[in-house]
C-alpha positions in Angstrom: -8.0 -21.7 -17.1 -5.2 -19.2 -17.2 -5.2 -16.9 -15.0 -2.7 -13.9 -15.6 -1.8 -10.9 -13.3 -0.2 -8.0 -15.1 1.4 -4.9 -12.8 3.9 -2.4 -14.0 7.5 -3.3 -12.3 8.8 -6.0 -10.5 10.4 -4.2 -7.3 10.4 -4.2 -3.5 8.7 -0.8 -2.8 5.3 -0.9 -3.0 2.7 -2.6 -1.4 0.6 -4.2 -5.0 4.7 -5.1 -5.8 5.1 -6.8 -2.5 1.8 -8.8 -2.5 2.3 -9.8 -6.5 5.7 -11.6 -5.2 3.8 -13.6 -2.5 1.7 -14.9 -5.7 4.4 -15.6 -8.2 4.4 -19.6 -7.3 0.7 -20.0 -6.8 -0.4 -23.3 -8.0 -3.6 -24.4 -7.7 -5.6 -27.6 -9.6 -8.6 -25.1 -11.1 -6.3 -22.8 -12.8 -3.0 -22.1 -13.9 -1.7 -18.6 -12.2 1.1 -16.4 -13.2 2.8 -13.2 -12.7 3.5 -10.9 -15.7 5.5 -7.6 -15.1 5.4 -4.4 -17.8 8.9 -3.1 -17.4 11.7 -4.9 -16.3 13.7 -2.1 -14.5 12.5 1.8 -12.9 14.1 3.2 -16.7 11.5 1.6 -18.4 8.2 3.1 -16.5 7.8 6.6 -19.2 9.1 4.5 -22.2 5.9 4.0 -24.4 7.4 1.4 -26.1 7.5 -0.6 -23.7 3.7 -0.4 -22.6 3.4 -1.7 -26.0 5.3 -4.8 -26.2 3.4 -5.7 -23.0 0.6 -5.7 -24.9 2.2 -7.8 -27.7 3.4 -10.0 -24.5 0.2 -10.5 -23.0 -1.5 -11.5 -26.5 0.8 -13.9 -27.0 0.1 -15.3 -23.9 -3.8 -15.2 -24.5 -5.3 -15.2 -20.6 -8.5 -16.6 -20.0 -8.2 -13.6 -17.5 -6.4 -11.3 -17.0 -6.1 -9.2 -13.4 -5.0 -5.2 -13.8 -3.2 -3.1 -11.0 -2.3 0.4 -11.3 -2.8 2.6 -14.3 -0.4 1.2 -16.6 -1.6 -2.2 -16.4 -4.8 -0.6 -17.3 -3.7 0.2 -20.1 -2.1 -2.3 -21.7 -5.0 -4.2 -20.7 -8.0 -2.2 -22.4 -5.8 -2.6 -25.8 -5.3 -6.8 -25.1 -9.2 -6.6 -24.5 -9.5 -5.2 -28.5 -7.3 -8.1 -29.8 -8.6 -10.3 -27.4 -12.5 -9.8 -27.1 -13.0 -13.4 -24.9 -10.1 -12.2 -22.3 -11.6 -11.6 -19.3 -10.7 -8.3 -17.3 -10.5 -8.1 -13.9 -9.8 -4.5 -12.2 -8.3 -4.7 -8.9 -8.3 -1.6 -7.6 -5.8 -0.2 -5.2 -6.6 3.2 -3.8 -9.7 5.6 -2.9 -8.7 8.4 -5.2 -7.3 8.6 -8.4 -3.5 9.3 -9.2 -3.8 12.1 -11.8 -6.2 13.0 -15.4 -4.6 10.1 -17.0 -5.5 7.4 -13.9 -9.2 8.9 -13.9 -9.4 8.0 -17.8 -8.0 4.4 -17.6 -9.7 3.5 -14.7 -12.9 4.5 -15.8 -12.2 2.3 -19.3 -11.2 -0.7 -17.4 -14.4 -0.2 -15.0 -16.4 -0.7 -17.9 -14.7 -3.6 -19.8 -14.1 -5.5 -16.5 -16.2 -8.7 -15.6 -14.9 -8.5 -12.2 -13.6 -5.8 -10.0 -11.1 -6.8 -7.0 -10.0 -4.0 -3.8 -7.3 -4.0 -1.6 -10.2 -2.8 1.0 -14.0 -2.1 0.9 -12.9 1.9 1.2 -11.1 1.4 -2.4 -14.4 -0.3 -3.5 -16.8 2.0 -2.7 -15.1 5.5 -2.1 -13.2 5.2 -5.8 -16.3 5.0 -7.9 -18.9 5.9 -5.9 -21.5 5.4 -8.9 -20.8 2.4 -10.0 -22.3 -1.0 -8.4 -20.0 -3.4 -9.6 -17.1 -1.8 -8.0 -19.1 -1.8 -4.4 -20.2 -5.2 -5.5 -16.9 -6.4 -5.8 -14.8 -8.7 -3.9 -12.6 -7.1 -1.2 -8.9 -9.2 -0.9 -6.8 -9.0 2.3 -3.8 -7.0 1.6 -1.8 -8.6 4.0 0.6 -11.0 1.9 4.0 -11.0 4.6 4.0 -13.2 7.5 4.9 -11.1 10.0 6.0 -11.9 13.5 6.1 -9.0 16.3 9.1 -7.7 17.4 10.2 -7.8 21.3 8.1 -6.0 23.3 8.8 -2.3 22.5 9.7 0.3 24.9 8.3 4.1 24.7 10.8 5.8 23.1 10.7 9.1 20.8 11.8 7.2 17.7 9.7 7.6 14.4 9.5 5.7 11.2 7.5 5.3 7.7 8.5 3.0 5.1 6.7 3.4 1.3 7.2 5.0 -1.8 7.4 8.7 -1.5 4.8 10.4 -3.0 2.7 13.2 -2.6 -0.5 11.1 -1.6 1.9 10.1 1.7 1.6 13.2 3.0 4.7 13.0 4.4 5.4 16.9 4.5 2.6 17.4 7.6 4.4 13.9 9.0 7.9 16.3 9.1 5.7 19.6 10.4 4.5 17.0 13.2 7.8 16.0 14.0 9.4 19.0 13.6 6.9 20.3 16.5 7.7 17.1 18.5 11.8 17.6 18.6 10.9 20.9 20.8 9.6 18.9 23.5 12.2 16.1 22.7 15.3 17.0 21.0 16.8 13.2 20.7 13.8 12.5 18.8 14.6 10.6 15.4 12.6 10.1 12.2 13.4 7.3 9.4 11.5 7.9 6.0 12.2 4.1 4.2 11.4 4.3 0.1 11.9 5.2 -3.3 11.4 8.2 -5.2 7.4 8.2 -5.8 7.7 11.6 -7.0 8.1 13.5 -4.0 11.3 13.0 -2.4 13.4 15.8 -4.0 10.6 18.7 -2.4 10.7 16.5 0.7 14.1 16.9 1.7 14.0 20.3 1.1 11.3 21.3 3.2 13.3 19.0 5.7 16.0 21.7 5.6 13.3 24.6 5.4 12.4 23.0 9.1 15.8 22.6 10.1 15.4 18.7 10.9 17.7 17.3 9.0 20.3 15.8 11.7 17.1 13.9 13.1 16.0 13.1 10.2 17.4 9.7 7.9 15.9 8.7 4.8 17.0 5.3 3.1 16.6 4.1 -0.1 13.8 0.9 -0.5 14.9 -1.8 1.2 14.3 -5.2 1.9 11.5 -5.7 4.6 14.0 -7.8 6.7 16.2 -4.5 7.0 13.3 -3.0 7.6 12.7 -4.5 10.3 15.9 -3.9 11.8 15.1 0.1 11.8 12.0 -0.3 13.2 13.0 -2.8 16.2 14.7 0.8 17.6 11.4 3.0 16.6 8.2 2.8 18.7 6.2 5.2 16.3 5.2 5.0 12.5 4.1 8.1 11.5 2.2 8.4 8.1 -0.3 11.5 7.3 -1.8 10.1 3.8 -3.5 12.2 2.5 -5.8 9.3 1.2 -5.3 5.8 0.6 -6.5 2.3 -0.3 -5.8 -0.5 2.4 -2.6 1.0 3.4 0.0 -2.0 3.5 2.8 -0.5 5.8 0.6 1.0 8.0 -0.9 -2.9 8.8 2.4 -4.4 8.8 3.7 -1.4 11.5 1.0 -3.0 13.5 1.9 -5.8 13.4 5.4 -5.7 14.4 4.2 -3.8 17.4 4.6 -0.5 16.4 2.1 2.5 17.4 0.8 4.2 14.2 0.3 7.8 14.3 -2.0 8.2 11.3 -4.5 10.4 8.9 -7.9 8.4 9.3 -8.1 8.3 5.5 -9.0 5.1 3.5 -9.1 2.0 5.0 -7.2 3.1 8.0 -9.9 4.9 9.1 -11.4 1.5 9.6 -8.9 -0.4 11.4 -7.0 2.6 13.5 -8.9 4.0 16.9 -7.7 5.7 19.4 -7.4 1.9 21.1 -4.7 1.3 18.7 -3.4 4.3 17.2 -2.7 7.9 17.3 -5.2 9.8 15.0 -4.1 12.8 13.3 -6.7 15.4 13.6 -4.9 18.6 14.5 -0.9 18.4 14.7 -1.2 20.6 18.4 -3.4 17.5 19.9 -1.0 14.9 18.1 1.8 16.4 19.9 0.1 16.3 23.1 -1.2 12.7 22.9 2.6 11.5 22.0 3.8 13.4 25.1 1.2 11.8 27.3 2.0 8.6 25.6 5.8 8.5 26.4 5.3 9.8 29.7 3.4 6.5 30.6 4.8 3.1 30.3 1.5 1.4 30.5 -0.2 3.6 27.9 2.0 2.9 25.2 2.1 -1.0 26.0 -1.4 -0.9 25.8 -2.0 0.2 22.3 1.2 -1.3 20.9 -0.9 -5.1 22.4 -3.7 -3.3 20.7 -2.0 -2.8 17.8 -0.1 -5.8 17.3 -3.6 -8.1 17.2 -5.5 -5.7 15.2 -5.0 -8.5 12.6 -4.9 -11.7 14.3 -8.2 -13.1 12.8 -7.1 -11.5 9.2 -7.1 -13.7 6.1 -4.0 -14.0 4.1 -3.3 -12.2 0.7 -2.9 -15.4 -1.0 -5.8 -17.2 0.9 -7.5 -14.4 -0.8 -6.6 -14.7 -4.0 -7.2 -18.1 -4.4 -10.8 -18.1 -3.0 -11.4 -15.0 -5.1 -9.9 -17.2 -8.5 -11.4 -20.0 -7.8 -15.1 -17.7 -7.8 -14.1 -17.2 -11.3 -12.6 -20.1 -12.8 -16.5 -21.5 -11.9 -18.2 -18.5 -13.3 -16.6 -18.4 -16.2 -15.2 -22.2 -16.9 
């Protein structure tokens, strides 16, 4: 069977792009598997046209099924589905709330033409579409696609940083009001903000000047997750105030390098984040205060950075995941 997964843009910034690239050479003997990308570069992502000859793409390509992330994969997808009535949809859903209007449409359209319906976590499941028992009947795959070792062991240090695309969802203007509070108590304090424009980055830097931050404050265009990692080897924090989320990718893979999250216990995180682990945002007075204990005590942040670092020891792999969940379908369906 062919098996065809169809997201918007091929780039390094987000976390369904990331996963889709640890995918790209699956092979497997029940089913042929490949990638198929909507626009080929950031220009493309409001050109209509182009949503269009995706759809003439993906008919040509004729998918025995054919997997949907994000809204505009939705939508070509509903339209393949008209000219292609035996196509198979599968929904994988990536987040607990909707986007905007036109995300709560399409999503709703694919819902119901879907055979299957993927999340990146049980919160996206069940939280998106609360209604609806195929989505909390459907199979939950582990967004977790990079290996990722941990970095040396990490020192407490008042260093701060968030990688993702910049949008509203991240929240990231209480992150900045947090910090901003924070650099009172330590002035040498630092803050990186990795990622591309999701929307939000032109109101973000300005309310970074309203808060007069800005010489502790370094944002960086998306990056590789190598260089990435060679930010975040000086940090000891990542601080991300979503305001909701799916499975949150970068918040795991902070975790994992050793990092302490201080984090909104929205979506998934809410799940995987404790006060074990993590520093939970629930006022930004007793984040402050936790953050101060936390630095003044070795031992305290060694403990949750261990903590954090084996939240995901026992954790399945993305593409583990993916090819348990195909192979579910190739014998359903075959």
């Amino acid at each position: 069977m062919n098996i065809t997964y169809l997201i918007p843009l091929d780039t390094i910034g987000g976390g369904v792009e990331v996963a889709a690239k640890e995918v790209k050479k699956l092979t497997n003997k029940n089913f042929i598997f490949n990638v198929e990308y909507i626009c080929n570069n950031k220009d493309e992502l409001f050109n209509m046209f182009v949503l269009f000859r995706s759809i003439k793409d993906i008919y040509r390509i004729k998918p025995d099924i054919l997997i949907l992330s994000l809204w505009r994969a939705q939508f070509v997808g509903i339209f393949v589905k008209l000219f292609l009535p035996r196509t198979k949809l599968v929904f994988f859903v990536h987040s607990a709330e909707d986007a905007h209007f036109l995300d709560y449409i399409l999503s709703r359209l694919t819902l119901m033409l879907s055979k299957q319906v993927w999340g990146d976590s049980v919160t996206s499941l069940k939280q998106r579409f609360k209604m609806s028992k195929k989505a909390r009947h459907g199979d939950v795959i582990s967004f977790s696609p990079r290996v990722i070792e941990r970095l040396n062991v990490k020192k407490a240090v008042p260093k701060f940083i968030f990688w993702g695309r910049l949008g509203k969802e991240k929240g990231l203007n209480r992150s900045l009001t947090i910090f901003s509070k924070f650099i009172k108590f330590y002035p040498q304090a630092t803050y990186d903000i990795i990622g591309s424009d999701g929307g939000a980055l032109l109101s973000i830097k300005e309310f970074c000047k309203e808060l007069d931050i800005n010489k502790s404050v370094t944002f960086h265009n998306e990056m590789q997750f190598k260089d990435i990692i060679k930010i975040a080897n000086n940090a000891a924090f990542y601080l991300q105030t979503s305001l909701y989320e799916g499975a949150a990718m970068s918040v795991m893979e902070s975790m994992k390098l050793g990092l302490v999250p201080v984090v909104t216990p929205v979506g998934e995180i809410s799940r995987y984040c404790n006060n074990n682990n993590s520093v939970i945002v629930y006022s930004d007075s007793e984040v402050i205060r936790d953050l101060t204990m936390i630095l003044e005590s070795t031992d305290a942040y060694t403990s949750l950075s261990d903590a954090a670092a084996n939240t995901f020891n026992s954790q399945v792999s993305y593409v583990d995941s993916i090819v348990t969940s195909c192979e579910k379908l190739v014998k359903k369906w075959q």
